[in-house]
ZAMAR-708751 format. One record per residue: residue in one letter; x, y, z of N, C-alpha, C in turn. Coordinates in steps of 0.02 Angstrom, whole numbers, padded with zeros to 5 digits, always signed. Example, Ala and Ser with C-alpha at 12.3 -4.5 7.8 and 13.67 -1.06 7.14 Angstrom:
// residues 2
a+00660-00284+00390+00615-00225+00390+00660-00165+00390;s+00642-00112+00354+00684-00053+00357+00645+00002+00394;
END
This chain:
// residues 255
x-00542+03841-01093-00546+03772-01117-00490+03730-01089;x-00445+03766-01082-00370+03725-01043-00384+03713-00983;x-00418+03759-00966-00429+03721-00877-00477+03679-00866;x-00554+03700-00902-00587+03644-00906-00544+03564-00960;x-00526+03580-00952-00482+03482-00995-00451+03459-00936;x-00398+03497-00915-00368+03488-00867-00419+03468-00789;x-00456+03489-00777-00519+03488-00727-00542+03411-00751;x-00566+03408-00800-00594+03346-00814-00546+03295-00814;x-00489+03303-00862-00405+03230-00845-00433+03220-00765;x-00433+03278-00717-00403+03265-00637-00475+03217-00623;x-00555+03236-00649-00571+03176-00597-00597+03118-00656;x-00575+03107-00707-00569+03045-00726-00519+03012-00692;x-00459+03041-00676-00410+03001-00661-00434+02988-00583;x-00466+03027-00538-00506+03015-00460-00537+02955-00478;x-00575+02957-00515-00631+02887-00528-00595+02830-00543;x-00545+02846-00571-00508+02759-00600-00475+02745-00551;x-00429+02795-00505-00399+02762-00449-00452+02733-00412;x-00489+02771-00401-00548+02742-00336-00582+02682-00340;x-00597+02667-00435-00627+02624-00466-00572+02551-00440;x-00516+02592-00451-00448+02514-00445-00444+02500-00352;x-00448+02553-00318-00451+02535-00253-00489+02494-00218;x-00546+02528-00259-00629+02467-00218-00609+02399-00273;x-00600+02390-00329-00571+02335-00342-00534+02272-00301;x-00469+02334-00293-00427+02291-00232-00445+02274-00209;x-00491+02309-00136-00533+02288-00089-00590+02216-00081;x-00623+02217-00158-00668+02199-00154-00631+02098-00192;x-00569+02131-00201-00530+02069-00222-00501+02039-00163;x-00472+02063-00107-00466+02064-00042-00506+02007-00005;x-00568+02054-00011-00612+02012+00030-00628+01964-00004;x-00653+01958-00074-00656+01901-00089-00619+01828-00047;x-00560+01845-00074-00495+01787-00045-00501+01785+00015;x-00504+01845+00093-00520+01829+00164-00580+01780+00168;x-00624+01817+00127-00690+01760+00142-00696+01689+00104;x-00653+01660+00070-00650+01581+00062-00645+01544+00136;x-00667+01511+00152-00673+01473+00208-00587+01416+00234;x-00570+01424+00275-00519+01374+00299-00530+01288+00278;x-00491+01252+00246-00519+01183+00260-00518+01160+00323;x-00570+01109+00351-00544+01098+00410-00566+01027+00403;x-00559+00957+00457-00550+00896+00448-00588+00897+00533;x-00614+00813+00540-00654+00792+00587-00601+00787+00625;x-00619+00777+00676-00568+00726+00749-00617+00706+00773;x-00620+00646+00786-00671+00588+00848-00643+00525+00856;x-00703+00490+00873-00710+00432+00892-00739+00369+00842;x-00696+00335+00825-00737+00278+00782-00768+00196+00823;x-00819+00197+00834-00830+00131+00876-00869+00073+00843;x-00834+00009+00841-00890-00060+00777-00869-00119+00818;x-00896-00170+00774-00887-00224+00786-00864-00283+00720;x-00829-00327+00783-00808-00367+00697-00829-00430+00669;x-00862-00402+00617-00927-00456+00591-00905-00532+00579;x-00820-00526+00569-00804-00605+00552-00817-00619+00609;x-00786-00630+00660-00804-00664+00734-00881-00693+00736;x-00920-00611+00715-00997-00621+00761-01014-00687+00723;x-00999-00682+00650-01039-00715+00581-01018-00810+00612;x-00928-00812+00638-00935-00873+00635-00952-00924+00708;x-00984-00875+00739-01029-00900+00777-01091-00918+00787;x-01131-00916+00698-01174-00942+00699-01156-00995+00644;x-01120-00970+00602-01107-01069+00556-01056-01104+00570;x-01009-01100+00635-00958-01144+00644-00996-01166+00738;x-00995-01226+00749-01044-01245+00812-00975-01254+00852;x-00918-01264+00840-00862-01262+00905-00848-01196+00919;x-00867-01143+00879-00844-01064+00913-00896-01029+00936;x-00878-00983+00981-00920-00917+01012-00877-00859+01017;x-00884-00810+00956-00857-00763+00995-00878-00671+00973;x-00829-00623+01002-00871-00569+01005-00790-00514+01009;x-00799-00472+00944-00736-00422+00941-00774-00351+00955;x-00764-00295+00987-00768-00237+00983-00714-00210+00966;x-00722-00154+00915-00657-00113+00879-00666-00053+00887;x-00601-00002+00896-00637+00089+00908-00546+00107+00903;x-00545+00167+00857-00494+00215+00848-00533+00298+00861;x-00468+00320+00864-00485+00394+00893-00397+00444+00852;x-00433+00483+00845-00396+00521+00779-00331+00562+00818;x-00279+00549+00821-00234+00590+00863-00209+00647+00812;x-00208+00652+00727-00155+00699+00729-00194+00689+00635;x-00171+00698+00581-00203+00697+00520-00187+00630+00501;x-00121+00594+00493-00120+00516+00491-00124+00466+00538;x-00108+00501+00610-00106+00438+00661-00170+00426+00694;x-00169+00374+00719-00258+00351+00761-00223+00295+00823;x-00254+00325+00891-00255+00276+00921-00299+00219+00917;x-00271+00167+00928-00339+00114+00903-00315+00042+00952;x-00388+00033+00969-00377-00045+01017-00462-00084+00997;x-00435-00157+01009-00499-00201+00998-00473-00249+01076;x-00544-00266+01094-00556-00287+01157-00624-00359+01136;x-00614-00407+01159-00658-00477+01139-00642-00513+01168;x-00698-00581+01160-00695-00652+01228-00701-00686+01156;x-00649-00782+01172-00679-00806+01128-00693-00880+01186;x-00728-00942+01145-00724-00989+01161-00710-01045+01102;x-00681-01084+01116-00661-01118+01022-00648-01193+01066;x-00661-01246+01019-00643-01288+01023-00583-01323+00968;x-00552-01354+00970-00506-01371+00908-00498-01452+00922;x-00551-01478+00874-00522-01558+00869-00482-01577+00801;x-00403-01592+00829-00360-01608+00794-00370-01684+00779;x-00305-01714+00741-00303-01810+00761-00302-01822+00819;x-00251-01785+00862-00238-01811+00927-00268-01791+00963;x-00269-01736+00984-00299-01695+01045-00361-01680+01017;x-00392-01645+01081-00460-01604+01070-00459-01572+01137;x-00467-01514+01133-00464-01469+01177-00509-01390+01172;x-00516-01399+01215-00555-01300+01221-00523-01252+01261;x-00526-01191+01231-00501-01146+01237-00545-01066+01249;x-00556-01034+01312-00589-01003+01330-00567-00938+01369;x-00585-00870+01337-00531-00834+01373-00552-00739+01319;x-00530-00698+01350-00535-00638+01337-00476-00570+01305;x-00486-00550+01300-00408-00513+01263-00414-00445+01263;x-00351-00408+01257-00345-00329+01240-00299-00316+01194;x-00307-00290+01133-00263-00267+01087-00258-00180+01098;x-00195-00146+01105-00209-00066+01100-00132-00044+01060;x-00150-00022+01018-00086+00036+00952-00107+00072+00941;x-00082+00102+00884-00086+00159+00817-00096+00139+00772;x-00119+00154+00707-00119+00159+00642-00091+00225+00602;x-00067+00220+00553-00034+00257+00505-00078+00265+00439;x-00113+00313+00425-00181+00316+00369-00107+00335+00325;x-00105+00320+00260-00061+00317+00193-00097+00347+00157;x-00164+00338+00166-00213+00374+00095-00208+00430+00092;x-00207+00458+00028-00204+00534+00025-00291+00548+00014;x-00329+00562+00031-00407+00579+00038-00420+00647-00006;x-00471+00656-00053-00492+00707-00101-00528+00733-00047;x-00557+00805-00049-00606+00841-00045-00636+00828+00033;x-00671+00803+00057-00706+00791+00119-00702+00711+00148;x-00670+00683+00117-00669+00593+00121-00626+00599+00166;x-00649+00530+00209-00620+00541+00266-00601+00444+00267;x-00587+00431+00199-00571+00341+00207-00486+00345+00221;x-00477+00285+00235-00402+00237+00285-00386+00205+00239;x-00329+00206+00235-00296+00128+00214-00231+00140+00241;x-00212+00100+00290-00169+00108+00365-00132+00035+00348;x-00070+00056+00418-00029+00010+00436-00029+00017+00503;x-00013-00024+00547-00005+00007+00631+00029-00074+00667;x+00008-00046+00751+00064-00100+00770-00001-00110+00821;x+00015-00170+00855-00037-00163+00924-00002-00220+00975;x-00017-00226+01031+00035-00246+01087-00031-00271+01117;x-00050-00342+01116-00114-00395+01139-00090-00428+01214;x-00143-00426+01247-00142-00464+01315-00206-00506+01307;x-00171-00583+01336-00238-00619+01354-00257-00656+01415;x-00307-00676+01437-00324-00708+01500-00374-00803+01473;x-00345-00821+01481-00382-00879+01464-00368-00969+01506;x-00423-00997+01484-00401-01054+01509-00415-01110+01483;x-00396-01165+01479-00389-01223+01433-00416-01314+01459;x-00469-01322+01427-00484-01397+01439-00470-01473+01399;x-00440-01482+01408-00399-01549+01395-00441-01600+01383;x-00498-01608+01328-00566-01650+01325-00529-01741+01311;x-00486-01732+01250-00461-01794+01269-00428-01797+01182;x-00361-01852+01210-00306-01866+01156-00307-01925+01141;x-00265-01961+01100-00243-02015+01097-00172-02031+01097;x-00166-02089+01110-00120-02125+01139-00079-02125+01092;x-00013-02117+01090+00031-02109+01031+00070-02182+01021;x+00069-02228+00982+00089-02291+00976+00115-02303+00915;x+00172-02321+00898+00223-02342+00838+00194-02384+00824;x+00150-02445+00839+00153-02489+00812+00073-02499+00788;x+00048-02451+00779-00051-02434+00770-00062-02438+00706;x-00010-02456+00640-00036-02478+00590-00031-02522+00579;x-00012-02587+00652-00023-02645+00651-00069-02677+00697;x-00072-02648+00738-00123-02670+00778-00209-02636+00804;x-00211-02571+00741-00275-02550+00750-00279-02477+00766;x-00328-02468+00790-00331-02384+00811-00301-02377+00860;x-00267-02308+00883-00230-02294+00940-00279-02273+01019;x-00270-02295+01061-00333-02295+01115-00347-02197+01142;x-00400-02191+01144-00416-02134+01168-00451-02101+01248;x-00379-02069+01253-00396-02042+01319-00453-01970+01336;x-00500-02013+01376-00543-01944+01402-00521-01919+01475;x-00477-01878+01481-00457-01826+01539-00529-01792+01569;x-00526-01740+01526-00564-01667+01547-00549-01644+01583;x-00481-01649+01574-00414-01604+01637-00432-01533+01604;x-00422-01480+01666-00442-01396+01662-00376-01383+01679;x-00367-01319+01632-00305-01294+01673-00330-01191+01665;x-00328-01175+01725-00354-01096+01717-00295-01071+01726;x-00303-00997+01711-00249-00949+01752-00191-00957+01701;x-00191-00951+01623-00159-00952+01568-00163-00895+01567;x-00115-00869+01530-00127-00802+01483-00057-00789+01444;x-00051-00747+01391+00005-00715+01342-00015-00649+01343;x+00053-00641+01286+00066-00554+01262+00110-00577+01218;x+00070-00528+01174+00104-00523+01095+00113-00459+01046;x+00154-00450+01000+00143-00400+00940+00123-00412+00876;x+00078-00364+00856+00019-00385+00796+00061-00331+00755;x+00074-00343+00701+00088-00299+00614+00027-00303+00583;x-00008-00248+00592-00063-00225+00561-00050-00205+00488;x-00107-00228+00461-00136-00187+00355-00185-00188+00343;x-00210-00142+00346-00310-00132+00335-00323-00066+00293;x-00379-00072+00305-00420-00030+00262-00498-00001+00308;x-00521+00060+00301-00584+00073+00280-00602+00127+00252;x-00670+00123+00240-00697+00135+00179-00783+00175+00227;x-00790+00249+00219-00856+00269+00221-00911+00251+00162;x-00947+00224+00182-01006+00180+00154-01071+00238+00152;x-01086+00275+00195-01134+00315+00220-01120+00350+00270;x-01160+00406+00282-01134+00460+00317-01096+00437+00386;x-01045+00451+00411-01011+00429+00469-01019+00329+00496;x-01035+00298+00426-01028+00221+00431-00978+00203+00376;x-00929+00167+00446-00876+00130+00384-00870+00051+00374;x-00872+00022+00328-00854-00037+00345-00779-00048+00310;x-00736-00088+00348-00665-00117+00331-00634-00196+00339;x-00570-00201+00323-00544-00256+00346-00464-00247+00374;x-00452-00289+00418-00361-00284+00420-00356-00370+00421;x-00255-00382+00394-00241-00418+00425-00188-00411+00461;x-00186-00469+00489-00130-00463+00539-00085-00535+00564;x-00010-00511+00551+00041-00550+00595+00051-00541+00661;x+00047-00596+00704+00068-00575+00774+00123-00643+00781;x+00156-00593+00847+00216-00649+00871+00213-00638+00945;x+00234-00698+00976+00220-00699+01047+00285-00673+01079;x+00262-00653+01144+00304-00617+01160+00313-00642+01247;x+00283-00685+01275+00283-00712+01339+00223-00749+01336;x+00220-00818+01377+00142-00844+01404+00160-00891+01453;x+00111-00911+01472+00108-00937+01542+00065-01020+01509;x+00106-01066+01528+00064-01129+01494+00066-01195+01561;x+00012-01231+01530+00007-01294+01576+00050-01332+01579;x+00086-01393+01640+00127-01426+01607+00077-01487+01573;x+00151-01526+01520+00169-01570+01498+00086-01530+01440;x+00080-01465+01414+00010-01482+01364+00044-01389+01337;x+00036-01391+01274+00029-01321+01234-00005-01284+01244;x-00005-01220+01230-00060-01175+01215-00054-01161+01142;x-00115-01222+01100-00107-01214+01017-00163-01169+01020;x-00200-01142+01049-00258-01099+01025-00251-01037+01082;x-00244-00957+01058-00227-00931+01116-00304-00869+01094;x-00342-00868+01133-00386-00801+01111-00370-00737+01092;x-00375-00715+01053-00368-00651+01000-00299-00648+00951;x-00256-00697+00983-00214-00727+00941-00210-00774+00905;x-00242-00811+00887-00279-00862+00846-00217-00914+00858;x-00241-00969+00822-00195-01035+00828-00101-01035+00806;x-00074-01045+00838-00014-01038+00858+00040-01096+00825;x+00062-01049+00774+00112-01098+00728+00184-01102+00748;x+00227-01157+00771+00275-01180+00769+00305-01141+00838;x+00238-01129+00887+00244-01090+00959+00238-01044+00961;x+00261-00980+00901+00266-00922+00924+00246-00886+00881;x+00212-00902+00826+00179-00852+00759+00108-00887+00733;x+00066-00823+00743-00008-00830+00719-00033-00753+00675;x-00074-00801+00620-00109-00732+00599-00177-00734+00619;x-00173-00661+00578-00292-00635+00597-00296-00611+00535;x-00364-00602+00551-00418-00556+00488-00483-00542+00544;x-00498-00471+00522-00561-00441+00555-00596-00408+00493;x-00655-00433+00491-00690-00365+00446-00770-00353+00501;x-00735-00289+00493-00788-00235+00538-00840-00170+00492;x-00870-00173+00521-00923-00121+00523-00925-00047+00570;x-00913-00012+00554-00920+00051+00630-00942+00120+00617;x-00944+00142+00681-00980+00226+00659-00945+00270+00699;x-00912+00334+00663-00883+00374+00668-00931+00428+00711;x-00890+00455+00792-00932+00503+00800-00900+00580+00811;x-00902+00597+00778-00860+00678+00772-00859+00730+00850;x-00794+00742+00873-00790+00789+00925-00791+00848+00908;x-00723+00847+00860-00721+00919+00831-00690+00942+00783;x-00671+01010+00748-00650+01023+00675-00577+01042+00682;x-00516+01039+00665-00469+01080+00655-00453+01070+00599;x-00423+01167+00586-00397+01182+00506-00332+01151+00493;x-00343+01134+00448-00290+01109+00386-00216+01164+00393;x-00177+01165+00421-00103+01215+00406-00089+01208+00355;x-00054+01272+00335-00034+01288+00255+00035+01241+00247;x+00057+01211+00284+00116+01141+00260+00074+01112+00223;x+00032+01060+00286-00007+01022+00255-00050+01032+00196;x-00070+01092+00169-00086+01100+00112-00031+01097+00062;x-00001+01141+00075+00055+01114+00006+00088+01034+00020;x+00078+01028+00056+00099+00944+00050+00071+00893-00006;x-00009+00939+00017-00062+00890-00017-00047+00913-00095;x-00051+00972-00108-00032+00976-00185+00037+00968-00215;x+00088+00952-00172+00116+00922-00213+00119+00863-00227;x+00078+00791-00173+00079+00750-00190+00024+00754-00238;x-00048+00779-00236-00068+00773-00320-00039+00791-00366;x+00010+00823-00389+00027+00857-00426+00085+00798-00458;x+00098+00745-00396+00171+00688-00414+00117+00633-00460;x+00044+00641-00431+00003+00595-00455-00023+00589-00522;x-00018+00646-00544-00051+00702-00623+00023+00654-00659;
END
């Protein structure tokens, strides 16, 4: 009877180790087989609807923005917008048109911390604008001290041209977007720019410069774009275990 007890202790105790081993194992694999997170990289390419929109209810403008970022790293994006405008601007004095094409190209800085599979922006960035344009001189008036005594001031029709204008400037970007539907985002930014060189007509300004909008006190203009665009995915890379604990500890600052 002593040896049979003893016989039996030995393979209960076989079965429980073995029982705890395939356990392990099967606890093991569990955890190997959870999947890596991993995140898009592509191409985002739109257009920007303020422009298109106020070229059909404003009759002195024409114009046309294309917008596209491309994902360099988990917060940064290269990003440039490229557009033609044509504008007219009748002030008191002057009236003039302004006709001409542009290149904006930076980065953005995404700030958002994104849940689960969301892949929305809300950025800061910089961008460094070139323009090509040229300017028609439709007609001014005559500047006279003494025209609230003697009537209206007389008006000159020129339709002096002057081509072969252009600037460069820096834009302080703050925007946003937002996935709407599968790989469609729509957003907005605005933006400060300051000039940074231009090439002007004599004895006449450049108050309207294309993609830099109208030009305050010579050398500072703002924007606004709201765009529409569609994201097209190249490819997946995993999430590094920094960047994961990064992410939980900033939820965790958020809780």
């Amino acid at each position: 009877m002593k040896y049979i007890s003893k016989f039996t202790f030995s393979i209960v105790l076989t079965v429980l180790l073995s029982l705890t081993g395939n356990a392990q194992v099967k606890t093991t694999a569990k955890k190997d087989s959870i999947p890596p997170k991993t995140e898009r990289y592509g191409l985002r390419l739109g257009v920007d609807l303020f422009k298109l929109s106020r070229s059909f209810y404003e009759k002195d403008y024409r114009g046309l923005e294309l917008v596209g970022d491309y994902r360099l790293t988990r917060k940064h994006y290269l990003a440039a917008e490229i557009g033609n405008e044509d504008k007219t601007v009748d002030d008191d004095q002057v009236n003039f048109t302004t006709k001409g094409t542009y290149l904006k190209i930076g980065f953005d800085y995404n700030s958002y911390q994104n849940w689960l599979d969301m892949e929305n922006i809300i950025s800061v960035g910089l961008r460094y604008g070139i323009s090509s344009f040229s300017q028609n001189l439709n007609s001014y008036q005559i500047y006279d001290p003494n025209n609230s005594y003697f009537g209206v001031a007389p008006t000159v029709y020129p339709n002096q041209p002057f081509k072969g204008l252009s600037a460069q400037w820096i834009e302080v970007v703050a925007g946003m977007k937002a996935e709407v539907f599968n790989n469609v985002f729509v957003g907005f930014s605005f933006r400060l720019n300051r000039l940074v060189t231009q090439k002007q007509p004599n004895n006449f300004e450049n108050l309207y410069i294309p993609g830099f909008n109208r030009t305050y006190n010579g050398d500072f203009g703002v924007g606004f774009n709201y765009t529409v665009s569609y994201f097209i995915p190249l490819y997946k890379s995993t999430v590094k275990a920094k960047d994961k604990a990064e992410e939980k500890a900033k939820k965790a600052q958020k809780k």
